[in-house]
C-alpha positions in Angstrom: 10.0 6.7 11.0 10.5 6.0 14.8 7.9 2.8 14.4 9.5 1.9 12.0 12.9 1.2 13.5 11.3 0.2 16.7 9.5 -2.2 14.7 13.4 -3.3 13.0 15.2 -3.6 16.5 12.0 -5.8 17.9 12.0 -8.1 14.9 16.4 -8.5 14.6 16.2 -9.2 18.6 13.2 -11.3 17.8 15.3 -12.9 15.2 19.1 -13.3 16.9 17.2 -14.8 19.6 15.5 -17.2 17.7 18.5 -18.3 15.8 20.1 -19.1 19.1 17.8 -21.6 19.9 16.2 -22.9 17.0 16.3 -26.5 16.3 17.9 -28.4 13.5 15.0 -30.3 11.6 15.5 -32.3 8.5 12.3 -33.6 6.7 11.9 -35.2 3.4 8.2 -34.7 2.7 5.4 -32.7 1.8 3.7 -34.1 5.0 6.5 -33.3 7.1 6.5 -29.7 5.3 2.9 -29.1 6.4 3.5 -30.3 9.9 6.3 -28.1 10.8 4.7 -25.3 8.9 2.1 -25.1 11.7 4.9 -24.9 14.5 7.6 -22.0 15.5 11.2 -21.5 16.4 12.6 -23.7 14.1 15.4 -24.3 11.2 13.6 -26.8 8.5 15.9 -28.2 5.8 13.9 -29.9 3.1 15.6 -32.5 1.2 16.2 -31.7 -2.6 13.7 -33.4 -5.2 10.3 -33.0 -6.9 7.5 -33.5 -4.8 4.0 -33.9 -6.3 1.4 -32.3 -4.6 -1.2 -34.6 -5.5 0.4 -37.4 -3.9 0.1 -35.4 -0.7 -3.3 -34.4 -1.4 -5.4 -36.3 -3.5 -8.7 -34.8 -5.4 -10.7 -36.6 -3.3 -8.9 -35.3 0.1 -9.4 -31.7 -1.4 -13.2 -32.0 -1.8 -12.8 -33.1 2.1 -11.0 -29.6 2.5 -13.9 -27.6 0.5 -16.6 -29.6 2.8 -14.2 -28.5 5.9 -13.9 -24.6 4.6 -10.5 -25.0 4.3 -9.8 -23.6 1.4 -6.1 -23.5 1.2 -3.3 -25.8 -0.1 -0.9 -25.3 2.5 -0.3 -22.6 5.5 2.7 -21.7 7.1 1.0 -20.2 10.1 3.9 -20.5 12.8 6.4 -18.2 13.9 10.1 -17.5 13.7 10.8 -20.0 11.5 13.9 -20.2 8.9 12.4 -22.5 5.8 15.7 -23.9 3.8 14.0 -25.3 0.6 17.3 -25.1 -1.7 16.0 -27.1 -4.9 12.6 -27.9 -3.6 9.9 -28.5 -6.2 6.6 -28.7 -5.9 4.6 -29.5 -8.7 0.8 -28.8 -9.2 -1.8 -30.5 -10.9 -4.5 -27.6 -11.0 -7.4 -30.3 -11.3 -6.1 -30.0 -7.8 -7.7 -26.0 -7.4 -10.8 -27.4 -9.8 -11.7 -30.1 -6.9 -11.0 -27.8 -3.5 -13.5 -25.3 -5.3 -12.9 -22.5 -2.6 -14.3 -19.1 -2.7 -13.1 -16.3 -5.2 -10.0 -14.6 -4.4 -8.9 -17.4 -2.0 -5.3 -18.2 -2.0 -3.3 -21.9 -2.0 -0.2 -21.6 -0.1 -0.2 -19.0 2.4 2.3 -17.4 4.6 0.2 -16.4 7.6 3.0 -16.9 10.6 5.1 -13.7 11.3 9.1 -13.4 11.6 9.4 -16.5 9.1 12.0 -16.8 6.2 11.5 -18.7 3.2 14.4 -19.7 1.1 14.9 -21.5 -2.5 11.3 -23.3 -3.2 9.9 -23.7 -6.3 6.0 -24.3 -7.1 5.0 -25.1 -10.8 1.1 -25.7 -11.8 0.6 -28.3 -14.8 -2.2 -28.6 -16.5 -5.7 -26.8 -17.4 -7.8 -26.9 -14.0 -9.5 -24.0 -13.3 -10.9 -21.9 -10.1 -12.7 -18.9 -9.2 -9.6 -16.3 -9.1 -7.4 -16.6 -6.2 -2.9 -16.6 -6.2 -0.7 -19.1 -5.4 1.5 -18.1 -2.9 -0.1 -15.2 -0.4 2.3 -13.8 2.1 -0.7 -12.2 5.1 1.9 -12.5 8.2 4.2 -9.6 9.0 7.3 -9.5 9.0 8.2 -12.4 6.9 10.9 -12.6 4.3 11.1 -14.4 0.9 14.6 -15.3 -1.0 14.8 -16.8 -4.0 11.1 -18.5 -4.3 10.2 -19.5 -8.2 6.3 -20.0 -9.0 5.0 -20.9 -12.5 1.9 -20.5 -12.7 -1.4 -21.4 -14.6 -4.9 -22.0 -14.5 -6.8 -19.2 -16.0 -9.7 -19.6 -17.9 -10.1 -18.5 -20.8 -6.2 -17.3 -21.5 -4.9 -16.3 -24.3 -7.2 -12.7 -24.1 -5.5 -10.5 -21.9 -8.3 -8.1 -20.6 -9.9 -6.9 -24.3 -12.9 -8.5 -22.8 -13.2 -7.5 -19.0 -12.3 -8.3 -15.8 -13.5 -8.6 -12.5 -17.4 -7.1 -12.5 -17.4 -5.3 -16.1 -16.7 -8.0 -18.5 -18.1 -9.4 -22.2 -16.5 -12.9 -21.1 -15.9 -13.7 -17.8 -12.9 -14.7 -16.4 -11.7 -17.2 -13.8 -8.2 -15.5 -13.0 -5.4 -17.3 -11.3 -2.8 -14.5 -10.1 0.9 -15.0 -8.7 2.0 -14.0 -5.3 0.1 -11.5 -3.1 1.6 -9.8 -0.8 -1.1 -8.7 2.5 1.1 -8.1 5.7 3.5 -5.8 6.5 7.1 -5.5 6.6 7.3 -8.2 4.1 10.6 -8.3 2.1 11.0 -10.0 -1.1 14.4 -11.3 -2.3 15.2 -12.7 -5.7 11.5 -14.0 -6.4 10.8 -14.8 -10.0 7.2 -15.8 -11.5 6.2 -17.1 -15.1 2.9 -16.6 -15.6 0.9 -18.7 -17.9 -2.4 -17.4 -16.7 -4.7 -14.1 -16.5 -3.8 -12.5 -13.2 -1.4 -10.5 -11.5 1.9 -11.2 -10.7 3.4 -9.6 -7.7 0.6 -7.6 -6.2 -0.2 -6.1 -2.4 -3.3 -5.6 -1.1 -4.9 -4.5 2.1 -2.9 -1.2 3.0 -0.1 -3.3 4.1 2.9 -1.1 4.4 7.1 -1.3 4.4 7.0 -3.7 2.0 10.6 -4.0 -0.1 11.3 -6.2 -3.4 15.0 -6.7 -4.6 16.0 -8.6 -7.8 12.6 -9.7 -8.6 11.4 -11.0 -11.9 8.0 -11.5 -13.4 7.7 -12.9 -17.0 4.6 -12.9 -19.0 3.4 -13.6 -22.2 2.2 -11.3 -25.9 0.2 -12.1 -28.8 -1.0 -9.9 -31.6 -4.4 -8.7 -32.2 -4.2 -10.1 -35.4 -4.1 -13.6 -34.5 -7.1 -13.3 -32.3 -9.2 -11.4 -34.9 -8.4 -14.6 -37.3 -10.0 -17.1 -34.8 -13.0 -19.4 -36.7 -14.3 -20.6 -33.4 -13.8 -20.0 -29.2 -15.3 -17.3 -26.9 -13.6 -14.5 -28.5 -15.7 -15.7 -31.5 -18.7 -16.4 -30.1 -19.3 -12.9 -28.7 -18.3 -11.3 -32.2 -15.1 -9.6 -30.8 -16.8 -7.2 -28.4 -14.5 -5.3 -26.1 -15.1 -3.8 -23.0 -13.6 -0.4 -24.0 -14.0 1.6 -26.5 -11.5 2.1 -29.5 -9.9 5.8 -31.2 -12.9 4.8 -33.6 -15.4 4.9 -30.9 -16.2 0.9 -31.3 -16.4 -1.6 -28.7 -14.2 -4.5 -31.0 -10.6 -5.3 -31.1 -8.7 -3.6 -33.4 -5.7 -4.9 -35.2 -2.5 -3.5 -35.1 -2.0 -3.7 -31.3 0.2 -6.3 -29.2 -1.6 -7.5 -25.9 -0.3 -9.4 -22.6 -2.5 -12.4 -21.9 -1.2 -11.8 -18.1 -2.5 -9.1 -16.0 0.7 -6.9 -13.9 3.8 -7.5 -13.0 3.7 -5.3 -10.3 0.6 -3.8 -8.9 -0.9 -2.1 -6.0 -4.4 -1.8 -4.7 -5.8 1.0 -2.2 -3.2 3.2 -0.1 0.2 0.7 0.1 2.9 2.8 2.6 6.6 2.8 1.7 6.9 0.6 -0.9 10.8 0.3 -2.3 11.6 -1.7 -5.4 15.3 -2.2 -6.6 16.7 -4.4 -9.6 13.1 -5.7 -10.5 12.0 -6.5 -13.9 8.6 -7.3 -15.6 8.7 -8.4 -19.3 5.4 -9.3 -21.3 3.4 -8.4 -18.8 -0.1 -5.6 -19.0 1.9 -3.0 -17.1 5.3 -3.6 -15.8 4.5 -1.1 -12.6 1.3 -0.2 -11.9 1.7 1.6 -8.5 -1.0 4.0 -8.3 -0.9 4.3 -4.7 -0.4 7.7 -2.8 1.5 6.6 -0.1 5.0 6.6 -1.2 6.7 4.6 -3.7 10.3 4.1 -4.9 11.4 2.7 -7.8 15.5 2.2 -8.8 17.3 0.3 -11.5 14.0 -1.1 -12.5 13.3 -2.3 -16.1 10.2 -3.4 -18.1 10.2 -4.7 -21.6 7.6 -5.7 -24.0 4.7 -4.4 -21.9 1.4 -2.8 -22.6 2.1 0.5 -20.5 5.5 0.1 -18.4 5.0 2.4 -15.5 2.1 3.6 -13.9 2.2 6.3 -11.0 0.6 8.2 -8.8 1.7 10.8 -6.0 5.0 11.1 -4.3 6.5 8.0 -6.1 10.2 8.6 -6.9 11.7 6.6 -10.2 15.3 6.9 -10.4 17.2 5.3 -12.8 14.7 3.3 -14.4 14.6 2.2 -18.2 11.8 0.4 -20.0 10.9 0.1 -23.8 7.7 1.5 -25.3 7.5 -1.6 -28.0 3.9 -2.5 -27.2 3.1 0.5 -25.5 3.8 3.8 -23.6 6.4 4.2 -21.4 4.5 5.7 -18.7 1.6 6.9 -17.2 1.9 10.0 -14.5 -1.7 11.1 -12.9 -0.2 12.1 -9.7 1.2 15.7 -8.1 5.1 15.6 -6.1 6.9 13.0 -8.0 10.5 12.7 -9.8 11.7 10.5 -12.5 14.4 9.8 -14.0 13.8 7.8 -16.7 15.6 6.0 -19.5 14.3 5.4 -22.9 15.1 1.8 -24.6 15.3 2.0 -28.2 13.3 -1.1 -29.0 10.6 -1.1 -31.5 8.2 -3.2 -33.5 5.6 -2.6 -35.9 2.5 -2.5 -33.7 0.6 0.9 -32.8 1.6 2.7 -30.2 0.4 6.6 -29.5 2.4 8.2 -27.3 5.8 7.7 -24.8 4.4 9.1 -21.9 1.5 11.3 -21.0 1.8 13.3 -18.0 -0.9 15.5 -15.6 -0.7 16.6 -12.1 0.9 19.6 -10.0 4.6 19.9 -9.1 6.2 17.1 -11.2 9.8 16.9 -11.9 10.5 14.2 -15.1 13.9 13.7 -16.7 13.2 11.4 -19.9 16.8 10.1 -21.8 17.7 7.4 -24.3 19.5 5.0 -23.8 23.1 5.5 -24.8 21.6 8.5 -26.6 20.3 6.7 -29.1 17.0 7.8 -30.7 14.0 6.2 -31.6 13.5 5.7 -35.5 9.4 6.1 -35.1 8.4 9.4 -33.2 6.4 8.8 -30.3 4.8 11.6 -28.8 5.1 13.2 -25.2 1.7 14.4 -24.1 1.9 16.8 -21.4 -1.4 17.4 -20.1 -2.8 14.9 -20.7 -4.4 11.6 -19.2 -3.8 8.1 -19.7 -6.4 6.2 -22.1 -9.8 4.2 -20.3 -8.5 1.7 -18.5 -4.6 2.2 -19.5 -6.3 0.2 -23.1 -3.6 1.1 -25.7 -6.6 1.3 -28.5 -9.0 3.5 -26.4 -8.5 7.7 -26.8 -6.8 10.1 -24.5 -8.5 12.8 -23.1 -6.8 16.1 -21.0 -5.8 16.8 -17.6 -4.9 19.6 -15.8 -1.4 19.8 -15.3 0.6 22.9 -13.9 4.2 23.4 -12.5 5.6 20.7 -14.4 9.8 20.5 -14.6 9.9 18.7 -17.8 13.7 17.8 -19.3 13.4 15.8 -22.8 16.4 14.1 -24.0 14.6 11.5 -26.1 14.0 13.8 -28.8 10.7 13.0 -29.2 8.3 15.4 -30.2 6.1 16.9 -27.5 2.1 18.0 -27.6 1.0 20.3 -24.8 -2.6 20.8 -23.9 -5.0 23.6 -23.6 -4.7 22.1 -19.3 -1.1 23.2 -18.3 0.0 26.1 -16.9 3.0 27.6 -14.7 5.8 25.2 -16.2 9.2 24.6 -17.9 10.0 22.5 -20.4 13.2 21.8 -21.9 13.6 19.3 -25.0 15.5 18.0 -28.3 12.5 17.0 -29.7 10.4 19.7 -31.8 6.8 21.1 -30.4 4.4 19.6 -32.6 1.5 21.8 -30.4 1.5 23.9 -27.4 -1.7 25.2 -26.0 -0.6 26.2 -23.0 -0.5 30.0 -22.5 1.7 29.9 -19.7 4.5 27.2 -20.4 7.7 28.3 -20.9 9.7 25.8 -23.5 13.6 25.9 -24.2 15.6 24.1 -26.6 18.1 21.8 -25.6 21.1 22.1 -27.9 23.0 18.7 -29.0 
């Protein structure tokens, strides 16, 4: 904690100071853009319009990039620099990411400076290029703040899947992902950032074990399609490798199964390895695989947050803290709790369609404290099961089984009044609920009924 406002006092100074005596620059092209993104200690204003990256770049002048292993778009590798980019549009041909050719996993326009703001630009990718992985907008310096940037992206290959066939190393059909905005430094804070993605890959994600990271009014937009519609394909890759799956179904079969809705995007909002303090208020993710997938152990907040429409909406591990959170379970469960010390408070939207779905939440761990409501107290029509004690399906795939987890001093409140299924693996807890006990297997889980 004392870092961390030493680290605040530094970087305000840092900042007050800079503002002082910054200097006024007003460009009017990408050119321009890229030169003063390499310098620091100024205040750029970019002129309105749509700029075309291409005529910046050419496909030719990228192939000169690859040869020079510069495998990047743009970088905003200076310092203390305030970015006004009010109505800024960049648009993207991604025949553009098909002729730089870079490495997997390497990202176009990257935020590598520290102490930077970055206000109001919007990037959208046209057309069906494709690249080995990679995300369009990487913030890697620390420090740096983002208001109000737009990206809309594509350039996946193929899309329209979701995962049903793999991803990264275990896969029936490979992919060539293109993700959203990554976030690898510290102490970044994200303001008002939306993404539509048109393409397999994340959308907000952080990497790295960067820490204090903070997202407020943040957006992420994906898109669904039915299992169905892809089973009734006559030709394409799903096709051509018979509909083979990379999990397993409730039947024990590795083939999609009708009945389910899928996201052909991956997260709205994910982390990878052990993420520090990470805070996320007013945020939304709609359409997407999971809405939260934070399954990091170092600490994360959730508040006000909503989800709609995805596969699995929240996803947590230890010590995270939901609090006044909502999210339907349409497509899927509403969430996912595999770690020990957390608290959610958590609002049940009474959307629903006809595709299977097999359970609300499913919960395991030690020393869990979960509040489930609906919303304005309204009640699902179709009973969705609570399974306490139990694990989340292979790969969070809403057609693959459950299987049990040990789960003991679990604070359980139901308001939903859904039904709840308690395995042979919990011990020591409370629950109280509206919903009727459809099984109970415990043998030392006390359960009270709420009266309405």
């Amino acid at each position: 904690m004392k870092l961390t406002i030493k680290y605040f006092l530094i970087t305000t100074f840092f900042f007050l100071w800079n503002a002082m005596i910054a200097k006024d620059i007003k460009i009017s092209s990408l050119g321009e853009l890229a030169n003063y993104a390499s310098k620091s200690g100024n205040v750029i204003s970019m002129a309105p319009g749509t700029y075309h990256f291409k005529d910046y770049i050419s496909e030719e002048a990228m192939k000169a990039k690859h040869d020079n292993k510069q495998f990047y778009f743009m970088k905003f590798n200076g310092n203390n620099n305030i970015f006004k980019l009010e109505g800024v549009e960049i648009i993207v041909d991604t025949k553009l990411r098909e002729a730089l050719d870079p490495p997997i996993h390497t990202n176009e326009f990257v935020l590598s400076g520290g102490n930077n703001t970055l206000e109001g630009l919007q990037i959208k990718y046209i057309g069906n290029g494709t690249s080995s992985g990679g995300a369009a907008f990487e913030v890697s310096g620390e420090g740096n703040v983002l208001r109000n940037l737009t990206l809309y992206v594509k350039g996946s290959s193929p899309y329209g899947y979701g995962d049903l066939f793999g991803k990264g190393r275990d896969y029936v059909i490979r992919h060539e992902k293109h993700s959203g905005l990554l976030v690898t430094g510290s102490n970044t804070k994200l303001y008002g950032c939306k993404l539509y993605m048109r393409s397999f890959g994340h959308g907000f994600f952080i990497q790295n074990n960067a820490e204090n990271i903070y997202f407020e009014d943040c957006y992420v937009e994906g898109e669904v399609r039915e299992t169905d519609e892809i089973l009734a394909e006559t030709s394409g890759p799903a096709y051509d490798v018979n509909f083979k799956t990379w999990t397993k179904n409730r039947e024990e079969k590795y083939v999609v199964t009708p009945g389910y809705m899928k996201s052909l995007v991956e997260d709205g909002f994910r982390t990878y390895g052990n993420i520090k303090n990470i805070h996320f208020k007013n945020c939304t993710a709609k359409n997407t695989r999971a809405g939260f997938e934070l399954r990091t152990n170092g600490g994360v907040r959730l508040e006000n947050c909503t989800t709609i429409g995805t596969e699995r909406a929240y996803w947590i591990g230890d010590d995270a803290v939901v609090k006044n959170c909502k999210g339907d379970a349409n497509y899927g469960p509403l969430m996912f709790v595999e770690g020990s010390n957390v608290e959610v408070d958590l609002t049940v939207i009474p959307a629903e369609s006809d595709r299977l779905v097999h359970a609300l939440v499913t919960i395991q761990g030690s020393n869990n404290k979960i509040l489930l409501k609906s919303e304005n107290g309204k009640k699902r029509e179709k009973n969705l099961p609570i399974l306490v004690g139990y694990t989340h399906p292979e790969h969070g795939e809403a057609m693959s089984p459950y299987s049990e987890g040990e789960t003991s001093n679990l604070n359980l409140r139901n308001e939903t009044g859904m039904p709840i299924e308690i395995g042979a693996k919990v011990s020591h807890s409370t629950i109280e609920t509206n919903g009727e006990i459809i099984e109970n297997r415990s043998g030392s889980t006390e359960v009270k009924k709420i009266e309405n």
